[in-house]
Residue frames relative to the residue before (quaternion, step in Angstrom):
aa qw qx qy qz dx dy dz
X 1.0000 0.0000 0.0000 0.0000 0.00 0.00 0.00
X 0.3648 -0.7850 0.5006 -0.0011 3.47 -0.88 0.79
X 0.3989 -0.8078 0.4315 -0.0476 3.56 0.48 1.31
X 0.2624 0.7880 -0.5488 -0.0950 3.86 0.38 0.15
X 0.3812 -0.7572 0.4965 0.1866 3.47 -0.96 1.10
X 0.6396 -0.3068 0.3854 0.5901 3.65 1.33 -0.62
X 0.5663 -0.6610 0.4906 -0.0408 3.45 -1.00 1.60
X 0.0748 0.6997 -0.7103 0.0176 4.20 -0.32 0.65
X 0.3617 -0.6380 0.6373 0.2366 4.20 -0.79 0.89
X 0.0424 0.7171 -0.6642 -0.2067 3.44 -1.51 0.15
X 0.8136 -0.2380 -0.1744 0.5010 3.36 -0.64 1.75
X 0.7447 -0.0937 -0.0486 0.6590 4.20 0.63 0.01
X 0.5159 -0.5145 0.6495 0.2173 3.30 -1.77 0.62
X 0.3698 -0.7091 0.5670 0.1973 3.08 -1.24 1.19
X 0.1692 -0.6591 0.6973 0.2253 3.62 -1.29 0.22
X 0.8397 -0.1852 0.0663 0.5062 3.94 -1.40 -0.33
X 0.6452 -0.4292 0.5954 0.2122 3.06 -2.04 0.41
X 0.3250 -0.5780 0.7244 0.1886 3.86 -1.06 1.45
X 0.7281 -0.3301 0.5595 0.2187 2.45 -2.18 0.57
X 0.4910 -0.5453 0.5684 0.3720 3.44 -1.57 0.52
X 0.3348 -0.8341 0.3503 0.2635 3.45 -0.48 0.88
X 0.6787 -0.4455 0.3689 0.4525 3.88 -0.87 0.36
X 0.3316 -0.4548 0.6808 0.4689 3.58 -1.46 -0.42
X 0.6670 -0.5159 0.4995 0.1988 2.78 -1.88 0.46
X 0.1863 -0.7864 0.5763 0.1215 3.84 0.04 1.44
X 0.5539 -0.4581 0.6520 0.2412 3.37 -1.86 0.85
X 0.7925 0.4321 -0.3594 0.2369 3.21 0.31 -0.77
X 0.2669 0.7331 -0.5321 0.3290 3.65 1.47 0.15
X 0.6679 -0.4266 0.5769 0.1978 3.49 -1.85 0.76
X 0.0419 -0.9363 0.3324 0.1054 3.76 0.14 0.81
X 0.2653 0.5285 -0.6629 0.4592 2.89 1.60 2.13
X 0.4315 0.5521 -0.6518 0.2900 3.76 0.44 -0.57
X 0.5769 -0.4593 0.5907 0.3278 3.90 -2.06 0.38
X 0.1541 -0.7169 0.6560 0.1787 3.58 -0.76 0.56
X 0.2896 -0.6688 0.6556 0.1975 4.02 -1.28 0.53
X 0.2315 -0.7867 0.5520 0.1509 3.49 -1.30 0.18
X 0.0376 -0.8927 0.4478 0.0325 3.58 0.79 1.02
X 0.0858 -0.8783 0.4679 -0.0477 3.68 -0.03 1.67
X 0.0951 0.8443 -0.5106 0.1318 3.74 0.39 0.87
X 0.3765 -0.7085 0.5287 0.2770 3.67 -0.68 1.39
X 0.7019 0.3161 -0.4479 0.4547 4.37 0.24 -0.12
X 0.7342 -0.4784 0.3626 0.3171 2.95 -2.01 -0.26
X 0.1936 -0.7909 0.5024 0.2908 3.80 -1.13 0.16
X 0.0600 -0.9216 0.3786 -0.0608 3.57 -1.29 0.10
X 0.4121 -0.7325 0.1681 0.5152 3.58 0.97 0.49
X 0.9014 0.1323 -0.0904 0.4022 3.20 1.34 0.03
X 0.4070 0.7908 -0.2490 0.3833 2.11 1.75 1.23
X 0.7073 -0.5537 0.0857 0.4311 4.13 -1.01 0.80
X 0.6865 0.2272 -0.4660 0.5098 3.92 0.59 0.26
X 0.1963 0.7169 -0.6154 0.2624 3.93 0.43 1.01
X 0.7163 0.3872 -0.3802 0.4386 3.61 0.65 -0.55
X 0.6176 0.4759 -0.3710 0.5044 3.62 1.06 -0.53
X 0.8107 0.2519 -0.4507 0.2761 3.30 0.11 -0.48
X 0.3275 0.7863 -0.3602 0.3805 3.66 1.66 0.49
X 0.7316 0.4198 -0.0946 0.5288 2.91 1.64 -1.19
X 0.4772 0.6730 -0.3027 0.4773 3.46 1.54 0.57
X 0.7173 0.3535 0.0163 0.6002 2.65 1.42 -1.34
X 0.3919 0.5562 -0.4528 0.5762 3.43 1.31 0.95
X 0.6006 0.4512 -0.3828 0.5377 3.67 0.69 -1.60
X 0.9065 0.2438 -0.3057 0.1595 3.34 -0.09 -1.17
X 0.3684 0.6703 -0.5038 0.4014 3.32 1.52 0.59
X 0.7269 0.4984 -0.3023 0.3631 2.89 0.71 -1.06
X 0.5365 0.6002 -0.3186 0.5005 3.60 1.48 -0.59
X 0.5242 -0.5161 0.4271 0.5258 3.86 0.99 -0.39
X 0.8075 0.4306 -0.2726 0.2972 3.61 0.45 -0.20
X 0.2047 -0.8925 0.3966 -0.0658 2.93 -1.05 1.49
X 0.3880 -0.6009 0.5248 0.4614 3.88 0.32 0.77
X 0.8726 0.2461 -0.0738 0.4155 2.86 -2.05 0.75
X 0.5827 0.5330 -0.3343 0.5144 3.96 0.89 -0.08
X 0.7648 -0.0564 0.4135 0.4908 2.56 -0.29 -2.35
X 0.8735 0.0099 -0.1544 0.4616 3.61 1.27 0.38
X 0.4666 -0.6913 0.4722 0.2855 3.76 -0.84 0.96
X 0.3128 -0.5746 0.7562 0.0123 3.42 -1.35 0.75
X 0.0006 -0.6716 0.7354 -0.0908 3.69 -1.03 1.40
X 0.2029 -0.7561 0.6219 -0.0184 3.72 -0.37 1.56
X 0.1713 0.6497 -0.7402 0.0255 3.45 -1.29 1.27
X 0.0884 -0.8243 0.5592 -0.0034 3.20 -1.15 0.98
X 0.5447 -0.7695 0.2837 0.1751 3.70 -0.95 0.86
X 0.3934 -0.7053 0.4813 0.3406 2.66 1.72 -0.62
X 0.5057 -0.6210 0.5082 0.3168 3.88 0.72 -0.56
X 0.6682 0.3613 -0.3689 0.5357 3.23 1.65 0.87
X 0.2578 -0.8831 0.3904 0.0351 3.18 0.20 1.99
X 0.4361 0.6140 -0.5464 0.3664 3.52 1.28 0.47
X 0.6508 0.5417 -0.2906 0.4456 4.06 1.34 -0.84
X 0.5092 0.6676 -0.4674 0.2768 3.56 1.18 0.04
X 0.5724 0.5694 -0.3183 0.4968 3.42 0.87 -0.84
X 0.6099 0.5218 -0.3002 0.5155 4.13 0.80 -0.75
X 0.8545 0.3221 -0.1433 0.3815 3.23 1.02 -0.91
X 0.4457 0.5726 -0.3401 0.5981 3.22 1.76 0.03
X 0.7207 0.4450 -0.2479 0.4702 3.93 0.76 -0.63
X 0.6529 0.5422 -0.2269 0.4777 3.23 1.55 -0.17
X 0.6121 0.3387 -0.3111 0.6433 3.39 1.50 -0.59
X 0.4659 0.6554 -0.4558 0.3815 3.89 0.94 0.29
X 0.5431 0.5794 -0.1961 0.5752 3.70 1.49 -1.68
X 0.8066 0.3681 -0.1989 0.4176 3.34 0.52 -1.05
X 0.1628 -0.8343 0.5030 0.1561 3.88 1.28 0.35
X 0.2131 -0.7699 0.5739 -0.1805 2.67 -0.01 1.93
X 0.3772 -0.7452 0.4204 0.3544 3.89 -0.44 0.25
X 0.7919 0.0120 -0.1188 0.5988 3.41 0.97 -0.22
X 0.1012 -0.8172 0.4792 0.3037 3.94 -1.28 -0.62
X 0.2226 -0.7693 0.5640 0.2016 3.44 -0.96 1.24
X 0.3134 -0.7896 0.5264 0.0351 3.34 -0.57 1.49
X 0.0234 0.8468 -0.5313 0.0074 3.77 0.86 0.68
X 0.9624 0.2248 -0.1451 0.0480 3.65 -1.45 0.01
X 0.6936 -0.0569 -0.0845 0.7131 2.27 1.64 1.89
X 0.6870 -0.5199 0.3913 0.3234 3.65 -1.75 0.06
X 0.6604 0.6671 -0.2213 0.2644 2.76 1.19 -0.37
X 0.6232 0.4711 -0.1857 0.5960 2.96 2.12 -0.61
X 0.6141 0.4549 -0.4248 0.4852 3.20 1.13 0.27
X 0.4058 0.6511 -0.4540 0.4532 3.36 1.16 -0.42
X 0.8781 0.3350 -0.1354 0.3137 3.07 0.16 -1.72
X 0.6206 0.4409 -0.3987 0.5113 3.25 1.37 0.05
X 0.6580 0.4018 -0.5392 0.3388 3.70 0.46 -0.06
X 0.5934 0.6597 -0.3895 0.2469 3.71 1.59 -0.64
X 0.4330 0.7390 -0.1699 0.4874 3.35 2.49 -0.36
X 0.7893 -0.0380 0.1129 0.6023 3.57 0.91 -1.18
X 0.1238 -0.7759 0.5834 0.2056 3.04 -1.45 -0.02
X 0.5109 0.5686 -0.2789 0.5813 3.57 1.89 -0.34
X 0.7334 0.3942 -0.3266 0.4473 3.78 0.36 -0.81
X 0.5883 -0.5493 0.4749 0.3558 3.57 -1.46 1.02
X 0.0270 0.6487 -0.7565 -0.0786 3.85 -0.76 0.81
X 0.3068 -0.5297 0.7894 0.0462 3.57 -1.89 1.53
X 0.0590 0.7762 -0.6248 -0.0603 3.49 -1.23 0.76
X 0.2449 -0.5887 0.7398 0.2148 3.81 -1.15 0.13
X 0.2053 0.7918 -0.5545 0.1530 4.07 -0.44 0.54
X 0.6572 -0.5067 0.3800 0.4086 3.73 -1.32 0.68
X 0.9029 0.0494 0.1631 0.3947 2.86 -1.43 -1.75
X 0.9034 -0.0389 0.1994 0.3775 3.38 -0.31 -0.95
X 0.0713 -0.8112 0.5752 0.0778 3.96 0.43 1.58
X 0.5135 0.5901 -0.4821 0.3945 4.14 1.31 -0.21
X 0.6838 0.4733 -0.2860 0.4759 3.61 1.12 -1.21
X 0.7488 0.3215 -0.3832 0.4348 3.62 0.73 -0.34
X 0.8252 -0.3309 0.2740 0.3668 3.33 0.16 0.53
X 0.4205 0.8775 -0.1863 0.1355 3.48 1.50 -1.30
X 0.6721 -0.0038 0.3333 0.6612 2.87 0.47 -1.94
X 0.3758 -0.7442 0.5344 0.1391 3.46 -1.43 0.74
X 0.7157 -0.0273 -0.0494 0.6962 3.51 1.89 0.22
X 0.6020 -0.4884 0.4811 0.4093 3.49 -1.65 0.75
X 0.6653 0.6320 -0.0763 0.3901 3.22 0.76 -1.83
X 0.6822 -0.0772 0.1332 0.7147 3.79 0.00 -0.79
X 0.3461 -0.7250 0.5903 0.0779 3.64 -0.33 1.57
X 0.1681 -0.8292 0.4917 0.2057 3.86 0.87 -1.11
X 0.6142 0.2681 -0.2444 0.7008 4.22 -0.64 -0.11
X 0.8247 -0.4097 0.3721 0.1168 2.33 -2.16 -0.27
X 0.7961 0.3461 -0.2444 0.4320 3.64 1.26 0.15
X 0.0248 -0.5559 0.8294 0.0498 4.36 -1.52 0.31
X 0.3117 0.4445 -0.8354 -0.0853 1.90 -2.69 -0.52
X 0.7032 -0.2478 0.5046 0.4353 3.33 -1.63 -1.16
X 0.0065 -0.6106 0.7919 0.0009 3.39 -1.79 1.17
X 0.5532 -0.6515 0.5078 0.1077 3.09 -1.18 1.74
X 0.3970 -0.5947 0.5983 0.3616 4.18 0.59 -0.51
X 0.1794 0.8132 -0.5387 -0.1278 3.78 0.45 -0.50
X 0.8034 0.4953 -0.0856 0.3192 2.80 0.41 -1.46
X 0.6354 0.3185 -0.2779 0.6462 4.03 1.48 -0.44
X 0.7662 0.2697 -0.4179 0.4069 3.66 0.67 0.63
X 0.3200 0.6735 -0.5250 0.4103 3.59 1.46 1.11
X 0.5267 0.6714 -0.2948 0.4300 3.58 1.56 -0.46
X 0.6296 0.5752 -0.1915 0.4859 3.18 0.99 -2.01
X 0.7568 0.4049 -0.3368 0.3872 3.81 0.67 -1.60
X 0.5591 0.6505 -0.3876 0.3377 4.01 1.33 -1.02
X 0.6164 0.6081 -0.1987 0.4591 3.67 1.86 -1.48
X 0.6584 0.3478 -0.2056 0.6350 3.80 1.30 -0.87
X 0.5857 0.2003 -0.5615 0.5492 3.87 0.32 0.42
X 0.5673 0.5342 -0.5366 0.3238 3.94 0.03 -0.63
X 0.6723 0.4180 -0.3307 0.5138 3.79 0.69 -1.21
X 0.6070 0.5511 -0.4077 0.4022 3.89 0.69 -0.73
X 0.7835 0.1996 0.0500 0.5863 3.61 0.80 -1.34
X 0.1379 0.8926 -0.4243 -0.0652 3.66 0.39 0.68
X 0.6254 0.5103 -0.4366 0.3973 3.52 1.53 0.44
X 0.3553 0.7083 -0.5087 0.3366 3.81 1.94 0.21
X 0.2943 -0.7164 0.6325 0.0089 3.09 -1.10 1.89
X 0.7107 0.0984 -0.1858 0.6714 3.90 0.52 -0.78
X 0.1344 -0.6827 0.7160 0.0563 3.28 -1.16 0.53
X 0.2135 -0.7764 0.5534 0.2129 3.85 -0.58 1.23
X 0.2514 -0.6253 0.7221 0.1563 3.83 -1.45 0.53
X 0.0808 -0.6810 0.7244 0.0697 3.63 -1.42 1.12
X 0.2721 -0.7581 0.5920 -0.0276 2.82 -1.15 1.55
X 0.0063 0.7245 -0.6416 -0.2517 3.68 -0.90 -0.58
X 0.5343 -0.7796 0.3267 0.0050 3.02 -0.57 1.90
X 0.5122 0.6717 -0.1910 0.5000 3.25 1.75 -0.08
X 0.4886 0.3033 -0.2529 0.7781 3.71 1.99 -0.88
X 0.4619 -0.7519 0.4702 0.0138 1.90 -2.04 1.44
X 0.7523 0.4378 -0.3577 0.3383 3.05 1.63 0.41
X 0.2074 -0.9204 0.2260 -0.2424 2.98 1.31 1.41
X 0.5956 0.4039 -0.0760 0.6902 2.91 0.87 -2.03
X 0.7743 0.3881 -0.3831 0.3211 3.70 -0.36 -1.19
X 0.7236 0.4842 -0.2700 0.4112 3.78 1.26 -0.23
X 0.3493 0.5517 -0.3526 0.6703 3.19 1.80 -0.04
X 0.7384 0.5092 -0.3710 0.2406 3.25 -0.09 -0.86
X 0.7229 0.4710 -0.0549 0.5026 3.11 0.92 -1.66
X 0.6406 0.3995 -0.3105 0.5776 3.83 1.28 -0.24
X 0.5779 0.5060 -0.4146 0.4881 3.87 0.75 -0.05
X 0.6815 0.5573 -0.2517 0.4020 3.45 0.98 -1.04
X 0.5034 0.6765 -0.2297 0.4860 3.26 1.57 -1.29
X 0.5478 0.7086 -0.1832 0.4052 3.48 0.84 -2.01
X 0.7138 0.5855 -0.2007 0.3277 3.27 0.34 -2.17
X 0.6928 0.6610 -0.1342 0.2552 2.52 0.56 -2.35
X 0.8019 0.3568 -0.0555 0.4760 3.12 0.81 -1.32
X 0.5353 -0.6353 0.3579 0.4264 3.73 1.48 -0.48
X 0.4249 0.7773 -0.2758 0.3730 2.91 1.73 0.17
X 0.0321 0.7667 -0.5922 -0.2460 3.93 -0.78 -0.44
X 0.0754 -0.8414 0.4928 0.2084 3.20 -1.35 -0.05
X 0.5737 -0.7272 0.3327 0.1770 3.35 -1.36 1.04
X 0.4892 -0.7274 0.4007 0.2665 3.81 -0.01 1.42
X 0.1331 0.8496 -0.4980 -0.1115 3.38 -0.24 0.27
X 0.1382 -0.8800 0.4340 0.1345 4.05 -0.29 0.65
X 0.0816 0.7334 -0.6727 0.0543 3.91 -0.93 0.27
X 0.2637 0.7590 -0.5950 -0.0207 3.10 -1.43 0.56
X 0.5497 0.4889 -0.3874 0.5557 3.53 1.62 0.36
X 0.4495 -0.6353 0.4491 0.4390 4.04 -0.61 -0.48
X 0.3676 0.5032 -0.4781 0.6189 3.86 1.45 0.16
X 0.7679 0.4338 -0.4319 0.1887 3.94 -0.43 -0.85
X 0.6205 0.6215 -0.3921 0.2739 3.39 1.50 -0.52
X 0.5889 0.6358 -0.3742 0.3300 3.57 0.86 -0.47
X 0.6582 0.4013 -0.2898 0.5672 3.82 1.30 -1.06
X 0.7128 0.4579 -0.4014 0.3479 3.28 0.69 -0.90
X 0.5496 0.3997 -0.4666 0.5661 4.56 1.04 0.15
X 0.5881 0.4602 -0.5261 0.4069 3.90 0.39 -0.27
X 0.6602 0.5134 -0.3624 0.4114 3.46 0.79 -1.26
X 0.7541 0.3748 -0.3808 0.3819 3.90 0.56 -0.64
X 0.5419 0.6180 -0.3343 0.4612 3.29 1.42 -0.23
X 0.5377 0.4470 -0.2921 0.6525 3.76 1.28 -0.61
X 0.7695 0.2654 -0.3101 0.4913 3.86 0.06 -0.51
X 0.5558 -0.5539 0.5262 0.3278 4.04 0.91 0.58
X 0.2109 0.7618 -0.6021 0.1129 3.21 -0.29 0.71
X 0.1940 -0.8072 0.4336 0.3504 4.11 -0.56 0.43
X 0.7125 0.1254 -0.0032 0.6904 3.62 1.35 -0.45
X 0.2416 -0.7195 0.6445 0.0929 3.07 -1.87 -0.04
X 0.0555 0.8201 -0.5672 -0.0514 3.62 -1.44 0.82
X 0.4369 -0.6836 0.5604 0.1668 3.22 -0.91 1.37
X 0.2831 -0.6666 0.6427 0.2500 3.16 -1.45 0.68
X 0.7915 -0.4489 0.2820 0.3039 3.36 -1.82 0.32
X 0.7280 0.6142 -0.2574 0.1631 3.28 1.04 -0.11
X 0.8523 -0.3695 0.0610 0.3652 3.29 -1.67 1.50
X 0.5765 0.6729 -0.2490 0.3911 2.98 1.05 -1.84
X 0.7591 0.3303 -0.1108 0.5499 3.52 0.20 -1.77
X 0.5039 0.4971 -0.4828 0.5157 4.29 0.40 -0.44
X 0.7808 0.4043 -0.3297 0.3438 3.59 0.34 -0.90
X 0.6936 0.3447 -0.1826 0.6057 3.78 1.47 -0.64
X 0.2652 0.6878 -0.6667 0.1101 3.72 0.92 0.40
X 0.6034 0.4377 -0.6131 0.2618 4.24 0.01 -0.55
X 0.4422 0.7862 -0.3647 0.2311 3.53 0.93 -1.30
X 0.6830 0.5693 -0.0341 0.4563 2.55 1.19 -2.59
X 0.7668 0.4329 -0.2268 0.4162 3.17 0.34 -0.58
X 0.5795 0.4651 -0.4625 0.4838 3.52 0.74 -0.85
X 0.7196 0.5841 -0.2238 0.3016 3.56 0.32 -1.14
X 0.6628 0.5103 -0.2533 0.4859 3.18 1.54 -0.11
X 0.4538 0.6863 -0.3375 0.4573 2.85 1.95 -0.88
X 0.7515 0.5471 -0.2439 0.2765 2.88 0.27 -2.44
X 0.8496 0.3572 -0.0543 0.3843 3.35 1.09 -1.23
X 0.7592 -0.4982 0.2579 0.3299 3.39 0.96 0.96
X 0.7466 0.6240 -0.0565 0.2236 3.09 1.33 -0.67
X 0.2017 -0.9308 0.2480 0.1773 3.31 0.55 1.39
X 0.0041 -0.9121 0.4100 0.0027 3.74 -0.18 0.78
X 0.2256 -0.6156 0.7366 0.1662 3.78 -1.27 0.63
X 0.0840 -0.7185 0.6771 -0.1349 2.66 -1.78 1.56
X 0.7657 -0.5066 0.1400 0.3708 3.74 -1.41 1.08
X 0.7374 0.3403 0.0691 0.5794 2.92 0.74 -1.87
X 0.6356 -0.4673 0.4915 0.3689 3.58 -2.09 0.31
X 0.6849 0.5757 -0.3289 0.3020 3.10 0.65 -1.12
X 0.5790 0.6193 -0.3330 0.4127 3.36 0.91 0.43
X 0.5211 0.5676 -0.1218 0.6256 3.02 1.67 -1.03
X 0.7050 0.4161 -0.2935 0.4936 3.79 0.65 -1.15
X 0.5656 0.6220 -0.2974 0.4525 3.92 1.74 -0.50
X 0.3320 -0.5196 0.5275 0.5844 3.55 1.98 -0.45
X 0.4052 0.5633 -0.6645 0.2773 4.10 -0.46 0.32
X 0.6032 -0.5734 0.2945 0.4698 3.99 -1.33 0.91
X 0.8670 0.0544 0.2335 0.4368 3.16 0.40 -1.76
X 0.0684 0.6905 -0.7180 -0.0543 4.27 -1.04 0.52
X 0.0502 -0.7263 0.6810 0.0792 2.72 -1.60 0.44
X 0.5258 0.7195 -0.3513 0.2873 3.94 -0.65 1.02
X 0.7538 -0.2734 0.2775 0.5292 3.51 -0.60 -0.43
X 0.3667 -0.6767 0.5408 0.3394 3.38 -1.73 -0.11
X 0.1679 -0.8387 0.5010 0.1317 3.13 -0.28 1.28
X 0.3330 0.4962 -0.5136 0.6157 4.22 1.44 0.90
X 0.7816 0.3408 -0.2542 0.4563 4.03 0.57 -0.21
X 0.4893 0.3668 -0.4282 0.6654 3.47 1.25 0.08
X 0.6972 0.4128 -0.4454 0.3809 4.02 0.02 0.04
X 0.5883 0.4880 -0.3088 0.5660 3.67 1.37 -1.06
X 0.6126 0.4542 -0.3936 0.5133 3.94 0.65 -0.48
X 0.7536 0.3617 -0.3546 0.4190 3.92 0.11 -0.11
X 0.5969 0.5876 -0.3384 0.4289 3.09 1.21 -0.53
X 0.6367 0.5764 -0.2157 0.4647 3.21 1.33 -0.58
X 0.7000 0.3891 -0.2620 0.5385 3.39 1.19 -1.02
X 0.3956 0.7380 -0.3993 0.3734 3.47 1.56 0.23
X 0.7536 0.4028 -0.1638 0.4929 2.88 0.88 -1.57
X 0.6464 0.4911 -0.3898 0.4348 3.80 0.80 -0.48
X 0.5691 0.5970 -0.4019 0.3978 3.59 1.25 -0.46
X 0.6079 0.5959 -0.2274 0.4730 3.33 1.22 -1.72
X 0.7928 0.2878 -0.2543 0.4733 3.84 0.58 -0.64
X 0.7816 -0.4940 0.1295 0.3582 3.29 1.13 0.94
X 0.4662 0.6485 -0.4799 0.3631 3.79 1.27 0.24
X 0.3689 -0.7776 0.4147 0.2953 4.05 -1.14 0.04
X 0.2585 -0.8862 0.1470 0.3552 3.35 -0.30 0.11
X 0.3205 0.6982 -0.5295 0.3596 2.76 1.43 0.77
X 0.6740 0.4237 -0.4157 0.4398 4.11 0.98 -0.36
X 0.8319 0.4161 -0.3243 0.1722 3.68 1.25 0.22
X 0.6952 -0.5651 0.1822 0.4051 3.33 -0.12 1.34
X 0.2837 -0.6802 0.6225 0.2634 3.83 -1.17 0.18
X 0.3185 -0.8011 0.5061 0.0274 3.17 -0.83 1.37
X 0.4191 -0.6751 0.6018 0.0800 3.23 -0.53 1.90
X 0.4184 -0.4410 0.7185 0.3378 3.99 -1.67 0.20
X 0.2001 -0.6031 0.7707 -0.0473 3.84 -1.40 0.63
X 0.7785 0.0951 0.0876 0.6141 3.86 0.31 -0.82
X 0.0187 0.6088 -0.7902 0.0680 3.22 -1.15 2.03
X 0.6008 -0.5394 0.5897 0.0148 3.18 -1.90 0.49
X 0.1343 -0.7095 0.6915 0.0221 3.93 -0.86 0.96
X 0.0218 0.8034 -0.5945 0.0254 2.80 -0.93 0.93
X 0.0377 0.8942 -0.4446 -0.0363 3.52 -0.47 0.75
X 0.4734 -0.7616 0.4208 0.1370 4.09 -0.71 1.16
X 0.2414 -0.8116 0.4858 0.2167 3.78 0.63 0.68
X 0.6892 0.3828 -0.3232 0.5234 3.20 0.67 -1.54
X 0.6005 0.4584 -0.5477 0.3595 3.93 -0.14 -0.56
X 0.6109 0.5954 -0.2886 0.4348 3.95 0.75 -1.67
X 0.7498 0.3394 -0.3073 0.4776 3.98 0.84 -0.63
X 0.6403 0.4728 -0.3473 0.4958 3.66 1.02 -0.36
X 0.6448 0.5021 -0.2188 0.5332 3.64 1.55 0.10
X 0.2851 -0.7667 0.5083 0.2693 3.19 1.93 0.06
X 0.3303 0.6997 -0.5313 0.3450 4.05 0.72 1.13
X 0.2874 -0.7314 0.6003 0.1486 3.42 -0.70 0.66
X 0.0030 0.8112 -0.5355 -0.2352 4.07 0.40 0.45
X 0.2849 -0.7081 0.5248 0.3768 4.15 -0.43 1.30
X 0.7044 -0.5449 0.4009 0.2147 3.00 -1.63 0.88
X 0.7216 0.3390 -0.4648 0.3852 3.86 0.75 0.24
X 0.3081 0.7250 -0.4651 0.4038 3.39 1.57 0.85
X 0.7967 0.3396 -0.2487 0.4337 2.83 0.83 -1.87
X 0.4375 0.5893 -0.5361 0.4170 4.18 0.93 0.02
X 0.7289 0.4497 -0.2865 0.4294 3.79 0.42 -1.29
X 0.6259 0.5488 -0.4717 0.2909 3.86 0.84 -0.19
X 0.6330 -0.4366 0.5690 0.2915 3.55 -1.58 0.23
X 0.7152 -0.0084 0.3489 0.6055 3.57 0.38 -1.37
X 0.0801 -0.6979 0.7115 -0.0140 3.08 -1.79 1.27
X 0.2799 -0.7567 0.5792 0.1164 3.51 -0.62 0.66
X 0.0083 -0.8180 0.5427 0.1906 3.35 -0.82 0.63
């Protein structure tokens, strides 16, 4: 049963759930606009970035455009090996695609702006798309590329402050990183300090294959760890059940980016909607496709993030969650 405590929007309310969408058919009329949809993990009919890319294909319903209708959908995926993104971003370039949605993470925008500079790139990206190179403003984005930055990286603090208040006797607290993003280090950074601050330390944790996660929860479990936080990244969004069992298995209470972790039975997230940063490109998809640029449309910041909190996970953790936690949440799950 689901418990709703009260509802915070991030940039549009969502309404139903698109259809799983077709492949993209050769046979399409080859005036229709064609989309490149460039996404660093893996896909599957039922598989973990299915709701998001549902929620792409909402915006652009809602934009008038329908796969398989009135527009083609060219699907490259990474697999979760973000060295092939760049191969695959130059490939939907050859193919003059009309726009790219660079989905799962900075990294695919990276690799798609390192691809083009004329074709519309849509991104979903962390912290800062001015500091990478990205965009040349939030505001009048300029060249050829927007979307949505998520804040990641100032609200890895906030989540370290809502597992501290959850667990307030967690001396090391472990951070999982995937050593492969490059802002890693800058999230290490800012959790060690945190750590300090308080007398605390914390216990590095790395992964970037789907074999590394199993040594890499023994290893915090050998170094005492009292909790655990996951960074935002694609990589790990795409293995959050993994992620989760493994926290389970091991005692090990943990705040994570997104709901969808929480909906995986994980304790607690706290942040943006990242199913509304997918319905928000889809949209700017469809305004691109009917002739708008993106350099005149804004990047959309989150304004409203979302607590979320997993009773049943908090009793199998023998967690007591104090009651002005559960007032401040979005949504309990029992």
């Amino acid at each position: 049963m689901t418990i709703p405590i009260g509802r915070r929007e991030f940039i549009a309310a969502l309404g139903g759930t698109a259809a799983w969408p077709l492949a993209a058919r050769a046979q399409q009329p080859s005036t229709l606009p064609v989309i490149g949809f460039l996404n660093s993990a893996s896909r599957g009919p039922s598989g973990p970035f299915r709701p998001f890319l549902d929620a792409f294909h909402q915006g652009l319903n809602e934009g008038g455009y329908v796969e398989g209708r009135n527009v083609v959908i060219e699907y490259r995926w990474a697999g979760g090996q973000f060295a092939r993104l760049p191969e695959l971003a130059a490939d939907l370039v050859a193919r003059r695609v009309s726009l790219i949605a660079a989905t799962g993470g900075a990294v695919s925008a990276r690799a798609a702006k390192g691809a083009t500079s004329t074709i519309p790139i849509l991104f979903i990206g962390g912290q800062d798309p001015v500091a990478d190179g990205i965009v040349t403003s939030l505001n009048q984005p300029g060249g050829n590329a927007t979307g949505v930055a998520l804040r990641t990286l100032e609200l890895m603090t906030k989540r370290l402050e809502l597992l501290r208040e959850l667990v307030p006797h967690a001396a090391a607290v472990a951070l999982l990183v995937n050593p492969t993003d490059v802002t890693n280090e800058l999230e290490a950074k800012d959790v060690e300090a945190m750590m300090r601050a308080i007398g605390g330390n914390m216990v590095l944790l790395k992964a970037s294959a789907e074999n590394d996660f199993e040594p890499t929860f023994a290893s915090a479990a050998r170094q005492q760890a009292d909790a655990l936080l996951v960074s935002p990244n694609p990589f790990f969004t795409a293995r959050r059940a993994q992620i989760v069992t493994l926290a389970a298995r091991h005692g090990m209470p943990a705040a994570y980016p997104w709901r969808e972790y929480v909906d995986a039975g994980g304790l607690m997230s706290y942040g943006p909607s990242i199913v509304g940063a997918y319905r928000q490109i889809g949209l700017y998809a469809g305004r691109i496709l009917k002739g708008e640029k993106p350099s005149g449309l804004p990047v959309q910041m989150p304004i409203k993030f979302e607590l979320i909190i997993n009773l049943k996970a908090a009793q199998a953790l023998r967690l007591t969650i104090p009651r002005i936690m559960l007032i401040r949440a979005d949504e309990v799950i029992e």
